[in-house]
C-alpha positions as CSV (number, residue, x, y, z in Angstrom):
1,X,134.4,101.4,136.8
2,X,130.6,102.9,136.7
3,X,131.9,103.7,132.4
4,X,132.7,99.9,132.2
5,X,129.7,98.1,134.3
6,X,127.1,100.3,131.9
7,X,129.0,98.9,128.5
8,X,128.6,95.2,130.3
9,X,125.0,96.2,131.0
10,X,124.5,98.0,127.3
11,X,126.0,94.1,125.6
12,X,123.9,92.1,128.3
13,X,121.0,93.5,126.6
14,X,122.3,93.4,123.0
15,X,122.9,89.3,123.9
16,X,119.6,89.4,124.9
17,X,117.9,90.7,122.7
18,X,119.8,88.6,119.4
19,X,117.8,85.4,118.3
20,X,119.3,82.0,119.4
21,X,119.6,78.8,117.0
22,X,118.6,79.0,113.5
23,X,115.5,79.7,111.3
24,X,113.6,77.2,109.4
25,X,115.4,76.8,106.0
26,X,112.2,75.8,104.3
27,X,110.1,79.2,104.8
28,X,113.4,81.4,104.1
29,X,113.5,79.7,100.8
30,X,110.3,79.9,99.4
31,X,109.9,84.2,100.6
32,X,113.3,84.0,98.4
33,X,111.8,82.1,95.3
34,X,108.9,84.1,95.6
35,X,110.6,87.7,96.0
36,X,112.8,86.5,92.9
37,X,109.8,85.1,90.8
38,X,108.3,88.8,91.7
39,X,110.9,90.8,90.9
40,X,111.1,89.2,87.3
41,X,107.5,89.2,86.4
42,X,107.0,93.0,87.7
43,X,109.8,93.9,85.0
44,X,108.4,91.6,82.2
45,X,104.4,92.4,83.1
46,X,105.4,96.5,83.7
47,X,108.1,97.6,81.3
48,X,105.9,98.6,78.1
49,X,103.5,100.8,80.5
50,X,107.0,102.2,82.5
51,X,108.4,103.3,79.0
52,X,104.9,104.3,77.7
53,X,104.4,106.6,80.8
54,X,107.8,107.4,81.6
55,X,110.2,106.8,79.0
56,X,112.2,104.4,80.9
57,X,111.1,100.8,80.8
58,X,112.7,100.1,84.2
59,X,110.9,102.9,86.3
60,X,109.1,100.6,88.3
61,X,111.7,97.2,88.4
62,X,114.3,99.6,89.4
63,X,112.5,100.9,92.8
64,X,111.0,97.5,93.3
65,X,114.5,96.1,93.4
66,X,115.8,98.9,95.7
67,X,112.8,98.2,98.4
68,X,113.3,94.4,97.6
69,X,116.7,94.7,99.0
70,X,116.3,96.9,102.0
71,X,113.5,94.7,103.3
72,X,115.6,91.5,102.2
73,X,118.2,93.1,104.8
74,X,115.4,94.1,107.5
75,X,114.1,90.8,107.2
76,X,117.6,89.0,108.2
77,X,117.8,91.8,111.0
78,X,114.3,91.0,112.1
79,X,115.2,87.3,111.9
80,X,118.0,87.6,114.5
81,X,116.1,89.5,116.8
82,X,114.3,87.7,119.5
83,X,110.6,87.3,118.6
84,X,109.5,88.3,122.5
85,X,110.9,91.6,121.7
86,X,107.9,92.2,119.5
87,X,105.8,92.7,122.2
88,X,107.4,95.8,122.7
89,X,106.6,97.0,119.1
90,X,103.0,95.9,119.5
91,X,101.8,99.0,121.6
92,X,103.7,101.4,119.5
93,X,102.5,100.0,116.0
94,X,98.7,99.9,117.3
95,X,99.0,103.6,118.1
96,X,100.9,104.6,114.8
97,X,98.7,102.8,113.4
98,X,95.6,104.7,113.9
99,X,97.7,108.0,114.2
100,X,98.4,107.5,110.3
101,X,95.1,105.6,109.6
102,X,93.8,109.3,110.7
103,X,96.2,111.8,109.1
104,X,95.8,110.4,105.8
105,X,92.1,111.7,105.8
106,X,93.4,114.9,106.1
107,X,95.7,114.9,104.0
108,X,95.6,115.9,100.3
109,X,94.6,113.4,97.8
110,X,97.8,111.7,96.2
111,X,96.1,109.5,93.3
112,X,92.7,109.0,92.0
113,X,91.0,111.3,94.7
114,X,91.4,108.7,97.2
115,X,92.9,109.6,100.8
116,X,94.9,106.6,100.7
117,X,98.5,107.3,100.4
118,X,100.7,109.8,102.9
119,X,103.5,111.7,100.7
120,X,106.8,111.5,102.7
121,X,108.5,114.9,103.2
122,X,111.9,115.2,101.0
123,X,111.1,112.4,99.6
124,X,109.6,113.5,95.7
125,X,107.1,110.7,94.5
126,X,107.5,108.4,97.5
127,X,104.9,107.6,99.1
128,X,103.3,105.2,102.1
129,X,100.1,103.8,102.7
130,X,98.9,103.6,106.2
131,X,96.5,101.0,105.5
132,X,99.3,98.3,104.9
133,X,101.2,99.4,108.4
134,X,97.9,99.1,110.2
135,X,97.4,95.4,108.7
136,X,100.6,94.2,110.2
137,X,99.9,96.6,113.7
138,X,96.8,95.2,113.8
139,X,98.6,91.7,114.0
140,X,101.2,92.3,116.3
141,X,98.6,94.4,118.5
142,X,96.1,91.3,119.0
143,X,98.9,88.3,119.3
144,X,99.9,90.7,122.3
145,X,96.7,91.2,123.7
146,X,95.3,87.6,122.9
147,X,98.9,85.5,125.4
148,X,98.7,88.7,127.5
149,X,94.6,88.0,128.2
150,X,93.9,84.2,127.7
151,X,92.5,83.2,130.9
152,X,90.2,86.4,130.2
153,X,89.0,84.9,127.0
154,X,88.6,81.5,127.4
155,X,86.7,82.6,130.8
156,X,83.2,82.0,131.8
157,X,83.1,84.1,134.9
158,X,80.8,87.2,134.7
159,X,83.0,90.3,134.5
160,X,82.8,92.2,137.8
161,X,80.9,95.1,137.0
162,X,77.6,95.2,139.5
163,X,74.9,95.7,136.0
164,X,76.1,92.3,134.8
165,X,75.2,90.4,138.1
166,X,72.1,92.0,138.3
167,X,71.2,91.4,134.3
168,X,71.9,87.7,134.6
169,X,69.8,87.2,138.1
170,X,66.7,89.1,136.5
171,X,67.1,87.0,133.8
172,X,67.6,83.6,135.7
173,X,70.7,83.8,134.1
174,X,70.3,83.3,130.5
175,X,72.0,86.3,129.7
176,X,75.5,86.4,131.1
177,X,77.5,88.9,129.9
178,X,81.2,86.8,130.5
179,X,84.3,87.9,130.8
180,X,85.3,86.0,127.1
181,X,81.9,88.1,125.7
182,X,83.3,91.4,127.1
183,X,86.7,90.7,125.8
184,X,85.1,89.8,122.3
185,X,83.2,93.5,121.9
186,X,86.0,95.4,123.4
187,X,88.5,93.7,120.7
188,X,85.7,93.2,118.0
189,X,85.2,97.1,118.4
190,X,89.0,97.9,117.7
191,X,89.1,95.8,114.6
192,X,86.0,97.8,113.6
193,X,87.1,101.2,114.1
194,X,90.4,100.2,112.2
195,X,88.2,98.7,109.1
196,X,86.0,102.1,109.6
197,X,88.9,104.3,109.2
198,X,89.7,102.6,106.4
199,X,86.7,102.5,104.3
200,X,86.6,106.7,104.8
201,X,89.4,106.3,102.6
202,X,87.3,104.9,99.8
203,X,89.7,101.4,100.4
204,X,87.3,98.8,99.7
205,X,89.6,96.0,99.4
206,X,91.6,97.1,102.5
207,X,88.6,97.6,104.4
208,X,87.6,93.9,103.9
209,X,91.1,92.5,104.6
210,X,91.0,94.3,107.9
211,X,87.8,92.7,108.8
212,X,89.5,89.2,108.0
213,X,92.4,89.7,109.4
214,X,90.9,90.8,112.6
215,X,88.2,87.7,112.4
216,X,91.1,85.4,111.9
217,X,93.1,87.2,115.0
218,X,89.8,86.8,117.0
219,X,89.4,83.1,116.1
220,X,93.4,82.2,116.2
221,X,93.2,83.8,119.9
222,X,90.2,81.1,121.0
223,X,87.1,82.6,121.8
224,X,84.0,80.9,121.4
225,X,83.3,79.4,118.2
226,X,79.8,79.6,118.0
227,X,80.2,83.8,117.2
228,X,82.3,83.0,113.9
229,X,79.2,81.1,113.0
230,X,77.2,83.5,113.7
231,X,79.5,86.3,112.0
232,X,79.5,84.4,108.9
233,X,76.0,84.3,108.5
234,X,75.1,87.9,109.2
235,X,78.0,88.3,106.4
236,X,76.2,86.1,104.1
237,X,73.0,87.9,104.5
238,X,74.7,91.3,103.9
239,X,76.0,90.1,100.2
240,X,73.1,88.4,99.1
241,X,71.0,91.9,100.2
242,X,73.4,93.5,98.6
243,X,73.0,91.5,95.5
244,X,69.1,91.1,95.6
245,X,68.6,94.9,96.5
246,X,70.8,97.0,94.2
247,X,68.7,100.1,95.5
248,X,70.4,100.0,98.9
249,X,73.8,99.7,97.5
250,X,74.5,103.8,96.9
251,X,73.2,104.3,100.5
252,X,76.3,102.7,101.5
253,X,78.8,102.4,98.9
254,X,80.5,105.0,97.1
255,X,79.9,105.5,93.4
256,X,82.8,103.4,92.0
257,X,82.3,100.3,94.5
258,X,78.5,100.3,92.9
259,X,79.7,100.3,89.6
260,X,81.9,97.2,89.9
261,X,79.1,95.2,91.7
262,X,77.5,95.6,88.7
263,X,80.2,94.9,86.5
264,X,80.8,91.6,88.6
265,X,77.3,90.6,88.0
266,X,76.2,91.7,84.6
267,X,79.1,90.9,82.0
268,X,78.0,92.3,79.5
269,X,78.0,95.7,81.3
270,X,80.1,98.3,80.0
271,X,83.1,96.9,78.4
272,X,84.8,99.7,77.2
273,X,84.5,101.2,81.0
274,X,83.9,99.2,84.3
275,X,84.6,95.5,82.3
276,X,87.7,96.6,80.4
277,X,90.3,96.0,83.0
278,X,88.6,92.5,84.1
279,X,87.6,91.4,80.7
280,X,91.1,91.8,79.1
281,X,93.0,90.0,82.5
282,X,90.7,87.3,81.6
283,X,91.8,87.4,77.6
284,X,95.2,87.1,79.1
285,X,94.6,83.9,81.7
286,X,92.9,82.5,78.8
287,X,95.9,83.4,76.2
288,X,98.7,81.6,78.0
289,X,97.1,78.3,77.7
290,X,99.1,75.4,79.2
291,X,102.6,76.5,79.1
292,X,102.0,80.2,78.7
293,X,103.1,82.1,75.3
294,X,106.6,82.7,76.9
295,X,108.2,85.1,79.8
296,X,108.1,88.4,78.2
297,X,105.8,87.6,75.4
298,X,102.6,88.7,76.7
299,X,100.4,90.8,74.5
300,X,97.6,92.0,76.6
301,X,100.7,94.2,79.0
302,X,100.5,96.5,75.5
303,X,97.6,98.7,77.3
304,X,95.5,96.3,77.4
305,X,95.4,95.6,81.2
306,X,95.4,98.5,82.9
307,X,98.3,99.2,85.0
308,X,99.7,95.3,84.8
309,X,101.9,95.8,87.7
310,X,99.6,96.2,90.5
311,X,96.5,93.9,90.7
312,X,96.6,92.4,87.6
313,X,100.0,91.2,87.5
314,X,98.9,87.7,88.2
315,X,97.2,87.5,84.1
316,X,100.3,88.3,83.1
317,X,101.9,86.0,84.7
318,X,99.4,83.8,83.5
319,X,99.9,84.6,80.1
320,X,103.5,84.5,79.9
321,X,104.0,81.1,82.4
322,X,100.9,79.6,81.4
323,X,98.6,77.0,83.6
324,X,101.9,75.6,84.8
325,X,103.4,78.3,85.9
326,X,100.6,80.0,87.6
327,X,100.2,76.7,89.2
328,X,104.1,76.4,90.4
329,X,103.4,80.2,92.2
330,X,100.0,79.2,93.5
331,X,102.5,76.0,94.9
332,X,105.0,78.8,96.7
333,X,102.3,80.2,98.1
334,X,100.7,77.7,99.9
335,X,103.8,76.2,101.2
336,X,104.6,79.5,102.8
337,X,101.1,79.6,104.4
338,X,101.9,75.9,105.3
339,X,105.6,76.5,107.1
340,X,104.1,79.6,108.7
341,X,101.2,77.6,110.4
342,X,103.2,75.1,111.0
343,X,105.8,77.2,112.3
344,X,102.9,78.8,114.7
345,X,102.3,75.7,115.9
346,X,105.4,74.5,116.5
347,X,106.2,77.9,118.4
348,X,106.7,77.7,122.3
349,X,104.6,80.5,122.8
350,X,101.5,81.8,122.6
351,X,102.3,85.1,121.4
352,X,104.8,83.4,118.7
353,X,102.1,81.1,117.8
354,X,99.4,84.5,117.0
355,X,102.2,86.4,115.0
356,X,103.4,83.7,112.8
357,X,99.5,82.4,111.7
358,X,98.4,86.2,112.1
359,X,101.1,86.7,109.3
360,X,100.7,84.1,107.0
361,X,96.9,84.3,107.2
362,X,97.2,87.8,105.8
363,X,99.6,86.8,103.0
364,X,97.1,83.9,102.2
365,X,93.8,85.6,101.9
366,X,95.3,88.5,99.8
367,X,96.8,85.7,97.4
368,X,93.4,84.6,97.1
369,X,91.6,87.6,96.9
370,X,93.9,89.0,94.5
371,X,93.3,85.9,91.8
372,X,89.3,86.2,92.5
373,X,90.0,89.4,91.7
374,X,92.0,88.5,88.7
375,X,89.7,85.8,87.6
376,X,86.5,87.8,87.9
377,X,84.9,85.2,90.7
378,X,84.6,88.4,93.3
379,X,84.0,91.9,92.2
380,X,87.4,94.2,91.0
381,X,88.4,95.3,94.8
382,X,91.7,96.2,93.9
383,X,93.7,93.8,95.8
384,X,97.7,93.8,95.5
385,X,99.6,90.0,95.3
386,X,102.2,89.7,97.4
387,X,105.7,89.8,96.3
388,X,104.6,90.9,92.7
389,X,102.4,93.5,92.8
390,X,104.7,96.7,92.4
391,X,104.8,98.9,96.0
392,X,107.6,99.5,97.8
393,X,106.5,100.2,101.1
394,X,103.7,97.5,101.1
395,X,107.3,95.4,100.0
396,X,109.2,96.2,103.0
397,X,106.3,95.7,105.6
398,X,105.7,92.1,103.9
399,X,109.4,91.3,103.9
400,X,109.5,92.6,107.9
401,X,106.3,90.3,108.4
402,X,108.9,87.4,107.1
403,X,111.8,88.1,109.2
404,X,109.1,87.7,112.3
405,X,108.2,84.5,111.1
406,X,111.7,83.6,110.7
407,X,112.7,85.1,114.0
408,X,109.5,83.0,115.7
409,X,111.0,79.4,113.9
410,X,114.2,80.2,116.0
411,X,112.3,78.9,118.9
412,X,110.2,76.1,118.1
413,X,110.2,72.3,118.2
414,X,111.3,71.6,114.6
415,X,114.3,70.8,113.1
416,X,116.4,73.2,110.9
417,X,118.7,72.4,108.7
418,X,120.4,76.1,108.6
């Protein structure tokens, strides 16, 4: 009896824990067009370097299309899990998180001299970067915190600690230090320490998507507007001393990060070196005209571009598609950013809400940072593009971020047609 009460209890929970209803049809098909679309321009934009480099020409399609379909599977199971369950996860991923974002600074260097990537044990040539798992733990960590601590946030009672009465009754209270204000240093502090861990791996470009995912969290989760105002223009003065003062810039940045603010601004600056990459993804945008010269006819993935898999993938695709085509992806794109917000607001929680426009947010801003990148407008960060730029573990993580989404659309207001 006892044997057959804890088997009832054991599939109580499994019913529990499965996903009701269905997921919106619209967002599942456009990550499916867009992990397609990927696959087949990673082949045509990388299969010259692959057999260059490696002698095969499908090196880096073939474990692309491997990772592609584990996470295509995780993101069904994630779909059919309920969303609430997350919260679980949330606690765990923030600490793995910045147990990973920490071991991989003392960890040999993998590529490049860069502590950015953790070999996996048994695993020859595979390899993880921590930075990517801390993006999406970063996510789920502040959608949990943000529902769990609302009232906290949106309060303007001064915390309880005795120094804060006494500073706002010496000061006739004109400083009040709320509970909303505490709440903003203490998670404004944890978003820093992630972006600082980050940046000691000489990761530019996932330093400053960590900073923007984390303001984004902060404004999604409502705290006071007036601080992203403020925010941005202490950011804006930053850049332009930056750009006005190069003599501060190597008190900060590291040698390479230098170099490419210069390349950004001067054009004409090295061309053979710092330009070459940039210059000849912009030979390639320019090349595919209207209707592109044709998919698997691009001339500048014959060494040209450097590496035309990773953050330049998007010239190729340029190239090859043309204005139309890159304009048809750029479409994809938004609508996924579109469903997911919509999604998020549509969701009948809070928590649901944060995870779905934390998500999307993410995917968003790297998509646009990626063609700045591309199309010389920001300096060369080295930013991925989802769904096309090759990496399998950054793959799976994206495709797990979808199956959240999908899992969150389960359980809003809007109506689903599978």
């Amino acid at each position: 009896m006892a044997e057959k009460a804890v088997k009832r209890r054991r599939k109580s929970l499994i019913r529990m824990a499965v996903a009701e209803g269905s997921f919106d049809l619209v967002f599942f098909i456009t990550v499916t067009l867009l992990l397609v679309i990927g696959l087949v321009m990673l082949f045509s934009a990388s299969y010259p370097y692959a057999l260059q480099k490696y002698k095969n020409s499908t090196h880096f399609f073939y474990r692309q299309l491997i990772f592609a379909v584990m996470g295509f599977v995780i993101m069904i199971v994630l779909s059919r899990v309920r969303f609430e369950y997350f919260r679980l996860a949330a606690l765990i991923g923030f600490f793995m998180s910045l147990f990973l974002l920490v071991l991989v600074l003392f960890t040999p260097a993998v590529k490049e001299g860069h502590h950015r990537w953790l070999t996996i044990p048994g695993l020859s040539g595979f390899t993880i970067q921590p930075s990517e798992i801390a993006k999406l733990g970063l996510i789920m960590f502040c959608a949990w915190q943000f529902d769990k601590n609302y009232k906290k946030i949106n309060s303007k009672e001064l915390i309880k600690a005795p120094f804060a009465h006494s500073l706002n009754r010496i000061t006739n209270g004109r400083i009040r230090i709320t509970e909303s204000f505490a709440s903003l240093v203490l998670y404004g502090g944890i978003i820093l320490v992630f972006a600082v861990l980050v940046f000691l791996e000489n990761h530019l470009s996932g330093t400053i998507l960590m900073l923007c995912i984390g303001l984004i969290m902060l404004y999604l989760g409502g705290f006071d507007r007036r601080w992203f105002i403020a925010g941005f223009l202490l950011v804006a003065f930053v850049v332009a001393v930056f750009v006005m003062f190069p003599s501060l810039r190597p008190n900060i940045l590291q040698e390479y990060m230098t170099e490419r603010i210069v390349a950004w601004l001067d054009k004409d600056f090295e061309p053979t070196g710092a330009r070459w990459q940039v210059n000849q993804a912009l030979y390639a945008i320019g090349s595919g005209g209207f209707f592109g010269a044709g998919l698997g006819n691009s001339k500048q993935k014959y060494m040209y571009v450097s590496e035309p898999q990773n953050d330049m993938i998007f010239s190729i695709v340029c190239e090859e598609l043309g204005f139309v085509g890159a304009v048809i992806i750029l479409f994809l794109f938004a609508v996924l950013v579109w469903r997911g917000v919509v999604i998020g607001l549509k969701s009948k929680s809070r928590f649901g809400a944060l995870l779905s426009m934390g998500i999307v947010f993410q995917v968003g801003l790297q998509t646009v940072l990626n063609i700045a990148v591309a199309t010389d407008s920001i300096p060369n960060t080295g930013i991925s593009l989802p769904f096309f730029s090759y990496g399998g573990s950054s793959l799976l993580i994206l495709l797990a971020e979808m199956g959240m989404i999908l899992s969150v659309s389960r359980y809003t207001s809007l109506k689903k047609n599978n």
